[in-house]
N, C-alpha and C positions, 0 to 999 in steps of 0.2 A: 330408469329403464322403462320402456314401451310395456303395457299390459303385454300377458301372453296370448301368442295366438293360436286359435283355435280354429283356423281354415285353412292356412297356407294352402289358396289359391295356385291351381299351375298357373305362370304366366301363359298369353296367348301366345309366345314362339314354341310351349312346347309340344312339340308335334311330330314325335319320333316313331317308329315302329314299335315302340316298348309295348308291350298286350298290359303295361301298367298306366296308360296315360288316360286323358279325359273322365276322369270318376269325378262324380259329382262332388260338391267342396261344402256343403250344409251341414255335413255334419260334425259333432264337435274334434274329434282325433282328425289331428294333420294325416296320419298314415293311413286313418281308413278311406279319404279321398283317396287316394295311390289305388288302392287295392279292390275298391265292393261294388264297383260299377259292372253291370249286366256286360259292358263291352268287354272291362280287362278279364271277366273272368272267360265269356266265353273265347278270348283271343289266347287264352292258354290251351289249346284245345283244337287248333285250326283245323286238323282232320276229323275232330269230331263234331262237324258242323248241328248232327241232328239229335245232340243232346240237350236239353230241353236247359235253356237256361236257370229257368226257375231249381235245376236240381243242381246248376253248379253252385248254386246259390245256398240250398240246404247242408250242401254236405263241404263248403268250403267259406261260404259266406258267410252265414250264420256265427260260428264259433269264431271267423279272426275277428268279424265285427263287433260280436260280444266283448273280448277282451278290450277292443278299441276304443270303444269307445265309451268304456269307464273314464271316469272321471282319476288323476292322475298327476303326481307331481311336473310331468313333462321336461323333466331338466332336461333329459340328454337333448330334447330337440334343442331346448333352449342353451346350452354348453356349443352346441354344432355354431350355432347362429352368433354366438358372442367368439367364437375361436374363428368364425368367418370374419369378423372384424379387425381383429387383434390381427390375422393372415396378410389384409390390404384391401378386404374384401369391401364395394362399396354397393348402394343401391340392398334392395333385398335379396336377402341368401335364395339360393335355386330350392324350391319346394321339395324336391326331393330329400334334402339335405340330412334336413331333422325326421323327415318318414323314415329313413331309413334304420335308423337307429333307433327310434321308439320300436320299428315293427321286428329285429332280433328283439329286444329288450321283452315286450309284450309275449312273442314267441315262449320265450326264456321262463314266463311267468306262468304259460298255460305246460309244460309240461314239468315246471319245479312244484305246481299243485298236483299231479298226478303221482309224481315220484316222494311227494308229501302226505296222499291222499289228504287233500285240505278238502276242507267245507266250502268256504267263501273264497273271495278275491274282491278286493275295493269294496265292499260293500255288499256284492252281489254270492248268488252261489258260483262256486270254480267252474270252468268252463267244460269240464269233462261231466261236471256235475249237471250240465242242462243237457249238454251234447251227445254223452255217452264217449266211454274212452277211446275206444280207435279212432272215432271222427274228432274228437279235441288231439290227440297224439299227433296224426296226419296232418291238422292243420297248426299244429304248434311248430314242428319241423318246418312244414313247407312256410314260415315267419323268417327262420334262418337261413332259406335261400332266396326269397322273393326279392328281397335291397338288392342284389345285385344286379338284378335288372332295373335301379334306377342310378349305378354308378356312373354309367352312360351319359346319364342326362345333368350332371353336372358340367361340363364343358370342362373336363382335364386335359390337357396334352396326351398324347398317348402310350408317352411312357410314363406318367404319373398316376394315369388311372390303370395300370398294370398293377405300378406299387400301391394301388391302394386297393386293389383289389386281394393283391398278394397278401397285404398287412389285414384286411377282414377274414380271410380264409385264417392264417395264422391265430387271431384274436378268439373267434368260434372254437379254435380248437384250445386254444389255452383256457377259454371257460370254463368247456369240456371237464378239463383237467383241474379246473378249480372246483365245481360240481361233483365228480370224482371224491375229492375228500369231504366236501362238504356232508357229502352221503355215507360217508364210511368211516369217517375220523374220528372216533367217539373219548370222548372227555376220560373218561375210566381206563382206556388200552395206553393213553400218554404220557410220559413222567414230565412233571414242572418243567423242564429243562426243553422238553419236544414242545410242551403246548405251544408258546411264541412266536416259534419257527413256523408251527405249522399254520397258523391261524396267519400270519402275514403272508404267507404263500398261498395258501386257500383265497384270502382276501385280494390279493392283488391281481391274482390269474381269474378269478370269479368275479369282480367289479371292479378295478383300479382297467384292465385292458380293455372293457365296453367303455367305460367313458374317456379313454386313450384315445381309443380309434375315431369315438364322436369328437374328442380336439382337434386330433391328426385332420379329418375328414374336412371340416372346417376350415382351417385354417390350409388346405391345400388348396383347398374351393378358392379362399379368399386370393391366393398366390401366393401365398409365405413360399421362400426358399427352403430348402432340406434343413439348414441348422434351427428355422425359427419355428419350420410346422414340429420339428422332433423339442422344440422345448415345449411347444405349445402341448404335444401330446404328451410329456412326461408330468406338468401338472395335471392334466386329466386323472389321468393314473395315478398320484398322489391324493386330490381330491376323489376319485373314488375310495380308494382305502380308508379316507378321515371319515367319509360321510357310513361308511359299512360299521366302524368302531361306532358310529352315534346309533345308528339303526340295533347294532347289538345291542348295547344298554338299552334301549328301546322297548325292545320287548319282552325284558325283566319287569318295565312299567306295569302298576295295577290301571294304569289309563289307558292303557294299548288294547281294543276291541277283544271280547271277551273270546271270539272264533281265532287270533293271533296271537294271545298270552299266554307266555311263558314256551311257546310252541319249541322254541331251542333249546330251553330244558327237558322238554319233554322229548324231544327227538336227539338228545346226549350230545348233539352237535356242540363241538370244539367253535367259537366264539371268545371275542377279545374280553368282554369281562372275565371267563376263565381263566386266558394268558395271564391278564393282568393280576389275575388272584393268584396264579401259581408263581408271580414274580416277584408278589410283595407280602403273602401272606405266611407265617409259620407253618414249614410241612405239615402237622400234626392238625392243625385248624384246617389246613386245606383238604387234606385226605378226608377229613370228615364232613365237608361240604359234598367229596364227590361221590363218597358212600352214599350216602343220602338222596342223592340224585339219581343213584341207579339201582338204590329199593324203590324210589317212588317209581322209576321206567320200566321196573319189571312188574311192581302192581298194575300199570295201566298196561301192561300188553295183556294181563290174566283175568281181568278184573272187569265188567260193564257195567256200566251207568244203573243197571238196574238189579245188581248186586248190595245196590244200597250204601255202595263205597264213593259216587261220584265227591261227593261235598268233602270229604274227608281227602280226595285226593286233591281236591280244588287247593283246601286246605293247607295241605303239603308243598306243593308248590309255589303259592305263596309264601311258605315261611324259606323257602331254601331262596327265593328269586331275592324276600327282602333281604336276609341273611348275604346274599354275594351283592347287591348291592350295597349293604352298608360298608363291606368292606372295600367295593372298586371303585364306586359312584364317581365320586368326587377326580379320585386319579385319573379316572378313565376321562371324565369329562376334559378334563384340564390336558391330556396328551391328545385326545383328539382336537382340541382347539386349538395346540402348539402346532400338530400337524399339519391344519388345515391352513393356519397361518404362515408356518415356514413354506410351504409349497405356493404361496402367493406372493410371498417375499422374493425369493427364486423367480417365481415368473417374471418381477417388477424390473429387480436387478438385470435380468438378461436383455429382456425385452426395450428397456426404458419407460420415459411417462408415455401415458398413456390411455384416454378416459376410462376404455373398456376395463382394464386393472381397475378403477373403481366401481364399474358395476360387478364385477365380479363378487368386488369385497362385500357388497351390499346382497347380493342370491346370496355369498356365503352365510353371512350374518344371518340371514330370513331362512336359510336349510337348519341352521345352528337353534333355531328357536323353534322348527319348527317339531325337531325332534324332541321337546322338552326338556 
């Protein structure tokens, strides 16, 4: 497969009314070309001609630029661009393609750190963290409605870019709804029997429908028919789920950046190692994993750093994260790599041969490692 890229260039035909077109392409996010140009920002605005560009720039530029243009696994653009292929799609996918999907996705990121009160992002501090929260909140939203104005610029028929606009409004909202438990589902209120259900429904509605819609999207672009874009998106949706089960164990990791560790124990969030602990481990062992978990969550909400307890709670959480991994690790690993494979298989079977089905299998393999 082609390096990633890091410009997606508009072609020179595109030259639409969109107040999203002509932004500069230097820099390294595909979506912050779409969005940080002095034109598209002041062409949101056309009655307000004599506001000073430079302030649409502070108080809207600034923050979606920040997230932007971290550095970044980039799948979804990259998922968009290979489900353009696998569609019929030839020549290079429409630039908007993969923006659009990164810039929900990035959205997505700057107001799940607020609603986390996170420190960092990529590397950097959170974007409400430099910005201040109403202008990161403001422009974390205004990520979730901006792609729609580059649906347009894919060249769909015009009852296809209806339904696909229908299925993006639909997918935001099922996020929503995934988000919704993510924030509220807490590991202690569940009995073994709910945690599974709920962590598959959290997971699927909260990342298996973003990278859906970035299949769907794709492979509409490219011209797949109705039955081959809905197989195309239902692997997305399956591949979201596997890659969410690898990210959960993930940040049980004592190699997961010290500002991201353990953060899902610490926040009592319902996550697949838990499912998978409550499916395979003896009640009586499990209930004492989740005790534990929510005397350490209630020391850290009473408790600061300079009570003298930090290292001690450090402590704790490490032993409860080694503790549930030694009992999921391995399980977990091995059902999310069945998953990731049966939903490849699936695509293989429907679809037929196909190269792209091997690069696929090859980002799988390279997402598979690169989650440890």
């Amino acid at each position: 497969m082609p390096p990633e890229r890091t410009d997606f260039a508009a072609p020179d035909s595109f030259a639409s009314t969109s107040p999203l077109r002509k932004a500069p392409v230097a820099r390294t996010s595909a979506a912050t070309a779409w969005l940080l140009s002095e034109e598209a920002l002041a062409a949101l605005a056309p009655t307000a001609a004599g506001v000073p560009r430079g302030l649409w720039q502070r108080v809207l530029g600034e923050p979606v630029g920040e997230i932007l243009d971290r550095p970044g696994k980039g799948f979804r653009a990259k998922l968009c661009e290979i489900a353009y292929r696998l569609g019929g799609g030839s020549g290079p996918a429409p630039a908007a393609l993969g923006a659009m999907l990164e810039i929900i996705h990035a959205g997505s990121m700057i107001i799940d750190d607020i609603e986390d009160e996170a420190l960092t992002r990529r590397g950097a501090p959170a974007v409400h963290r430099l910005c201040g929260l109403p202008i990161a909140l403001n422009a974390g939203n205004w990520m979730y409605f901006a792609p729609f104005e580059l649906i347009g610029e894919l060249g769909l028929p015009p009852e296809r870019e209806l339904q696909l606009r229908r299925r993006m409004t639909r997918v935001l909202l099922d996020c929503h709804f995934g988000q919704a438990l993510d924030l509220g589902a807490r590991v202690r209120e569940l009995t073994p029997a709910q945690l599974p259900d709920v962590v598959a429904t959290m997971t699927t509605l909260k990342t298996g429908r973003l990278l859906a819609l970035a299949a769907l999207a794709g492979a509409m672009t490219g011209g797949a028919d109705e039955s081959r874009a809905a197989t195309i998106a239902e692997f997305g949706e399956a591949l979201g789920v596997g890659l969410q089960m690898l990210d959960d164990l993930g940040n049980l990791s004592p190699r997961t950046p010290v500002d991201k560790r353990y953060e899902d124990l610490k926040q009592e969030r319902a996550t697949w190692p838990w499912a998978w602990a409550a499916s395979t481990m003896e009640p009586d062992a499990f209930q004492t994993l989740v005790q534990q978990e929510t005397a350490l969550a209630a020391r850290g909400r009473t408790e600061r750093a300079s009570d003298g307890h930090e290292s001690e709670l450090t402590a704790g959480w490490r032993s409860l994260a080694t503790r549930l991994l030694r009992e999921v690790s391995s399980h977990g690993r091995a059902v999310a790599h069945w998953h990731l494979r049966a939903a490849l298989s699936r695509l293989s079977e429907r679809l037929g041969p196909d190269p792209m089905i091997d690069v696929l299998e090859r980002e799988i393999l390279r997402l598979e490692a690169s989650y440890g």
